[in-house]
C-alpha positions, 0 to 999 in steps of 0.5 A: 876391558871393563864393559861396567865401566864404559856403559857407565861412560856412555850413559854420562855422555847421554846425560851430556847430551840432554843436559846441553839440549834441556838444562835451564836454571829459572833465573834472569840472571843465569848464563843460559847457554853457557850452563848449557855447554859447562854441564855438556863439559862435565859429563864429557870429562867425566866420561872420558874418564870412565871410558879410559879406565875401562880400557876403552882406548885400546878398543878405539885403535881397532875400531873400523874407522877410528883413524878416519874419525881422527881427522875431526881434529883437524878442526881443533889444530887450525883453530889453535895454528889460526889462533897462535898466528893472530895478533889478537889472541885474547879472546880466540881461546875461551870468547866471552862465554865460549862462543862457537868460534873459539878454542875451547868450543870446537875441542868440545864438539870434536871430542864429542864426535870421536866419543859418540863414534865409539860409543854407539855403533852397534845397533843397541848402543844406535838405538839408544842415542837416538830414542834419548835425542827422540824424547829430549827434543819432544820434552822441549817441544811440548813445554814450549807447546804449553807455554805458548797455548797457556801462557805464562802462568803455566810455568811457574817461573819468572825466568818463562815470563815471556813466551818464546823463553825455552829450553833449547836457546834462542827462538829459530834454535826451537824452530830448528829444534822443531824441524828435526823432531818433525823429521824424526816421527816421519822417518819412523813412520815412513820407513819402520814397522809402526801401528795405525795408532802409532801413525795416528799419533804421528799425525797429532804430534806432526800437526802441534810441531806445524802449530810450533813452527808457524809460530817460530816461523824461521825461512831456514827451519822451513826449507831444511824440512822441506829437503827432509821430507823429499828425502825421506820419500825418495828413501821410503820409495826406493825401500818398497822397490827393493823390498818387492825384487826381493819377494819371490811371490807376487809383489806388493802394491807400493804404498806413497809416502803420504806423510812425507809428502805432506809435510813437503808441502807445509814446509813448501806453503810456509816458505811462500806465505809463512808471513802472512800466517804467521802474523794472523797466528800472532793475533790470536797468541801473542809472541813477539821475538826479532832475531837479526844476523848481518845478510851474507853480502856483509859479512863476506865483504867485512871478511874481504876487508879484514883479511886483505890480501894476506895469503895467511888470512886466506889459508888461516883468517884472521884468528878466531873470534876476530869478526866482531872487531872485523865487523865493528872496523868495516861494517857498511855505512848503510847499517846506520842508517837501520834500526840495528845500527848499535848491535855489535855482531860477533858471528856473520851470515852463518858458522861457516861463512864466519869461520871462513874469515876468522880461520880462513879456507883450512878452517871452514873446510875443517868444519865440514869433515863431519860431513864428508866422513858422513857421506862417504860412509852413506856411499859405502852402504849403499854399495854394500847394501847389506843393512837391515830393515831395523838398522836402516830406520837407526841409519836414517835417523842418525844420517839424516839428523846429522845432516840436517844439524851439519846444515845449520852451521852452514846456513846459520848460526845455531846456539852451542848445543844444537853444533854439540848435539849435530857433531855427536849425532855425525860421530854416531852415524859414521861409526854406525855406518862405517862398522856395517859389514864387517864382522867383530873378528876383523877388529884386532886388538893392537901389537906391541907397537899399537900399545905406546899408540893406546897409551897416548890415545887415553893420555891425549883423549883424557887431557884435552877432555880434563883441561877443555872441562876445567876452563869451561867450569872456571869461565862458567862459575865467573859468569854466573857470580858476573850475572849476579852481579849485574841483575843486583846492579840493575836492582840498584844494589851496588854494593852487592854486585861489586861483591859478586863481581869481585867472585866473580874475578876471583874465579877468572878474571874475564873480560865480562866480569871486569867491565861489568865490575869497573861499570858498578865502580863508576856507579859507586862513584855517583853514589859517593859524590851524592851522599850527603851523609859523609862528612867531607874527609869520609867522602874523600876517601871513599871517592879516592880508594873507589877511583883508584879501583875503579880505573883499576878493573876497567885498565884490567877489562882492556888488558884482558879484551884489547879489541873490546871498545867497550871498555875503553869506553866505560874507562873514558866516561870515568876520566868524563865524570872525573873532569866534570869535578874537575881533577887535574889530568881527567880530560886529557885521559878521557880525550884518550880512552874516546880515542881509543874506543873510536879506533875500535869502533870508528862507525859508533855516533855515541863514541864521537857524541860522549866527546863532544859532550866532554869537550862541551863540559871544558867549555871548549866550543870548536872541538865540541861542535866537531865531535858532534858534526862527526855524531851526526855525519855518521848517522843523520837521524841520532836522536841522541845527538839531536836533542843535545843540540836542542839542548845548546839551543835552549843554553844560548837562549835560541828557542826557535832552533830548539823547536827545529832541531827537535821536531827532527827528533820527533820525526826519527823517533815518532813513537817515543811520546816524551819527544812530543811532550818535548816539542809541545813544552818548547812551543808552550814556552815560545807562547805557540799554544796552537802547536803546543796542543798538537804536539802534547795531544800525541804524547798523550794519545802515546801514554795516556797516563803522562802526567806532566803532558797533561799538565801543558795541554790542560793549560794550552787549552785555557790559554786557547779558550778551551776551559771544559778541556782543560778541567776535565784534564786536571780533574784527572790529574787531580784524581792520580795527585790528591796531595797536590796543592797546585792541582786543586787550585787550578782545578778550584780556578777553572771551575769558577771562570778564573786564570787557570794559575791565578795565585799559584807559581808559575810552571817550571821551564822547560828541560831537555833531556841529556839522552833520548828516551828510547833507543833507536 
């Protein structure tokens, strides 16, 4: 066996390793974590590579536990048997962006546990995994400690301008990520030879890592540290026991685990009042980060829908990355009625209740091999009792990091690094531990017949590792050149995105980059509609090449993500903007694709809500007011649906139910001050100035530099008889508007006693918005 080669393969691995934990590339537009599991995909392949041609197969076959570690592909197989037996296929192999509950994702993570099993069973080769871990995560953890006391000047990229913006993935991944760094520092101080300046220095770092976790402030962070802390004390407690059986002289004084102990009882005190803490920290740093998951009453009575009372949807679910349609179909009613009524939530409760509905029981149990191949290992050294000082403080490490990341999936929905991260540590503590007590000599080297099995072994090791590697890269590449193209869309750059959409194409056709496309065609076709620049044959066939291709990408996004609403939904509202320019057949398609998408996502206002509209555009009034009925039966307080009925008020000349319909808007959207300006301009029309002041006056209060609510109040208040309100308000609109006539003339009037539009044109009446301003 070439020894070069495989230290190099193991050295790549780590380089897996940290780049999964700490890559970022400081643009908005990047795929975050995404880059993350591609660069852990590029040194896994690579590794492999290196491992096998340094003979490192025929090392595997000998190695104690090899065949026991093999059952973490049992994961991998039921995911691929779940995903064969679906009826949606489409996305169990690769997701969106090789989410956790995907195909790909777990081939990854099980080649990382068999890779990392081998790689670091010695005590060097244990001690290197975990001092790399130790840094990477201390690397990350101050850079946050920096932003966040600092602010972001201290990083000089506009990607950290937020200050919950870090290296690990999202905001509770950092609070976990601070947790387990907590608990490493404690294992070494508790359980290993340290200095007094060591244990000192311990102490600082454990007090910034509190600071940290107040501010992430993450329930489930909290109380994986508490359960840490315990058992790091019970560990150090029956350490010094057994260390003074084993003294022939006097026994020693048993030191109490202080350390341990204290952080026991943060964790403890956070978990009771870490509100309250957290929001006078807040006050003094400012950080503002929601992170919402459905509870695990819902997502298990979603699942129970979803399955039925299929026996194969027990054993195998329903097929990976199926809890998003599930989710969508069966949500609980009740969800409208929140603030998050529009998130569509792909995963459940945790990983594991997730994998519970997408593979079924096979499937969950599956994920938890790591974790019994982990305690059973424990349970055999522990009988044996044969490690060192040194190699239980390495053992403490890797078994309590695994367990501590294994217990995330359970509890949680950890980011794809953190589960890289956990199933590379599982693999190293097995192998670790599994290897104690036999001695090199026990590992044969196999027979002839062991041979064919090294053979297939690398064959199988470097194809799953080459092919997982190869689709990762090409989704990866799609979604940066998709990224791209979606901040230049944003931008107000549509040629530009539809350039790098079309790359992004090109490399895979994804489902994101063919929506995201078909969404920059449909602006295009604005763009062409408005431009007065083309003569009337060049804006004929320009809008008819766009059409084409636009109904082309979008009819694509479907094909590629059939359970995917949202496409079906960017495809009606091209047949929408179609009908309103009236081609024949556009209506009848939209009518179509709103269907469609309803089918899909039958609890979503905005889908009924888009169709009235249409059907509001044909001049059709009975189906119009049954989509809209339908809008508003699935969520009562849609501001959007309101205001569209405010909109049909104000159409029919009926201002008295404008000015009911929206003061309920207001009433479900009280923060939003262009509601108000909306309600104080239908009372100015309606001559009410004494409502109008009230309700201009609160959209002001909101945004006091609304010019236009200023405008109607300072004019509310001349009517009323209030002139000094008056000129102070267009004195200031005066000063933010130099170079409107209109302005000084109201001014020149109020200041000599006169009609505040004595000789100026009436104002304008009053508009109402098509959507809401803000998003419920």
């Amino acid at each position: 066996m070439h020894t070069r080669l495989v230290s190099w393969s193991r050295y790549v691995f780590l380089a897996g390793i940290v780049l999964a934990l700490v890559l970022v590339i400081p643009a908005a537009w990047f795929p975050f974590q995404l880059a993350k599991v591609a660069a852990f995909a590029l040194c896994l392949t690579v590794a492999s590579a290196l491992f096998i041609a340094g003979g490192g197969a025929r090392s595997l076959l000998r190695t104690h536990g090899f065949f026991a570690a093999l059952a973490v592909l049992a994961l991998p197989l039921l995911y691929a048997i779940s995903a064969a037996l679906s009826p949606e296929r489409s996305l169990a192999l690769g997701g969106f962006s090789v989410e956790t509950d995907t195909v790909l994702f777990v081939i990854l993570a099980a080649l990382a546990y068999l890779l990392s099993f081998t790689f670091f069973r010695t005590l060097r080769t244990a001690r290197l995994l975990t001092t790399v871990v130790f840094w990477s995560l201390a690397a990350a953890a101050v850079f946050q400690l920096v932003s966040v006391l600092f602010g972001s000047s201290a990083i000089p990229f506009d990607a950290f301008a937020d200050r919950t913006v870090n290296l690990i993935g999202k905001w509770n991944d950092l609070g976990l990520i601070a947790a387990l760094l907590g608990l490493l520092l404690l294992v070494r101080v508790e359980l290993g030879p340290t200095s007094q300046f060591s244990r000192i220095a311990s102490a600082v770092a454990g007090a910034l890592l509190v600071v940290l976790l107040a501010l992430v402030n993450f329930a489930v962070a909290w109380a994986l540290l508490l359960a840490g802390c315990v058992i790091i004390a019970l560990l150090s407690l029956v350490r010094q026991r057994a260390d003074n059986r084993a003294q022939l002289e006097e026994p020693a004084r048993i030191r109490w685990p202080w350390y341990a102990a204290s952080g026991a009882a943060v964790a403890l005190l956070f978990l009771l009042y870490g509100g309250p803490i957290n929001t006078s920290l807040t006050k003094v740093l400012p950080l503002s980060s929601l992170e919402v998951r459905p509870g695990i009453a819902a997502t298990m009575d979603v699942i129970g829908s979803a399955r039925g009372n299929s026996l194969k949807n027990i054993l195998v679910g329903t097929g990976p990355s199926t809890f998003g349609p599930g989710w969508l179909a069966y949500k609980p009613a009740e969800v409208n009625q929140t603030p998050f009524w529009n998130l569509d939530f792909n995963v459940g409760y945790s990983v594991l209740a997730t994998a519970f509905g997408t593979v079924g029981l096979l499937g969950a149990l599956a994920w938890l091999i790591p974790l019994f191949l982990l305690i059973a290992a424990v349970v055999r050294v522990a009988r044996l009792a044969t490690l060192s000082r040194e190699e239980r403080v390495v053992a403490t490490l890797l078994a309590l990091g695994s367990l501590f990341l294994l217990a995330t999936v359970v509890l949680y929905v950890p980011s794809q690094n953190i589960i890289i991260l956990g199933y590379a540590l599982s693999g190293a503590a097995f192998g670790f531990l599994w290897r104690q007590g036999r001695s090199a000599q026990d590992e044969q080297a196999p027979g002839v017949g062991q041979g064919i099995g090294v053979i297939m072994a690398a064959a199988g090791l470097l194809v799953l590792a080459a092919v997982s590697g190869v689709m990762v890269e090409r989704r990866f590449v799609s979604q940066a050149y998709a990224g791209a193209g979606l901040y230049e869309l944003r931008q107000g750059n549509i040629d530009t995105a539809m350039a790098r959409l079309a790359r992004a194409a090109a490399v895979e056709p994804a489902p994101d980059a063919l929506r995201i496309a078909a969404d920059a065609g449909a602006q295009k076709l604005n763009s062409i509609a408005r431009d007065s620049s083309l003569t009337r044959e060049q804006a004929q066939t320009a809008f008819t090449a766009q059409v084409t291709a636009t109904i082309a990408q979008a009819q694509a996004a479907i094909a590629a993500a059939p359970s995917d609403y949202r496409a079906y939904y960017l495809l009606a509202q091209v047949y929408d903007f179609l009908a309103s320019l009236k081609i024949n057949g556009a209506y009848g398609s939209a009518q179509q694709a709103y269907a469609a998408a309803a089918v899909r996502n039958p609890t979503n206002p905005v889908i009924p809500l888009a169709l009235s509209k249409l059907e509001a555009g044909q001049g059709n009034a009975k189906n119009m007011e049954a989509a809209l009925t339908k809008s508003l039966q699935l969520k009562p307080d849609y501001t959007d649906a309101i205001l569209f009925v405010v909109q049909i008020n104000v159409a029919n000349n009926d201002l008295a139910s404008a000015i009911r319909n929206t003061a309920v808007a207001v009433r479900t959207a009280p923060g939003v001050p262009s509601l108000w300006f909306e309600l104080g301009l239908l009372y100015y029309a309606g001559g009410d100035t004494k409502n109008a002041i009230v309700a201009l006056e609160q959209a002001v209060a909101l945004a006091p530099e609304y010019a236009n609510a200023k405008y109607f109040l300072g004019l509310s208040y001349a009517v009323e008889g209030n002139k000094d309100k008056a000129l102070a308000l267009f004195l200031d609109l005066a000063a933010s508007n130099p170079d409107n006539a209109e302005i000084k003339a109201i001014v020149a009037n109020l200041a000599t006693g006169k009609q505040p539009q004595e000789g100026t044109q009436t104002p304008p009446p009053p508009q109402t918005p098509t959507t809401a301003p803000v998003s419920q």
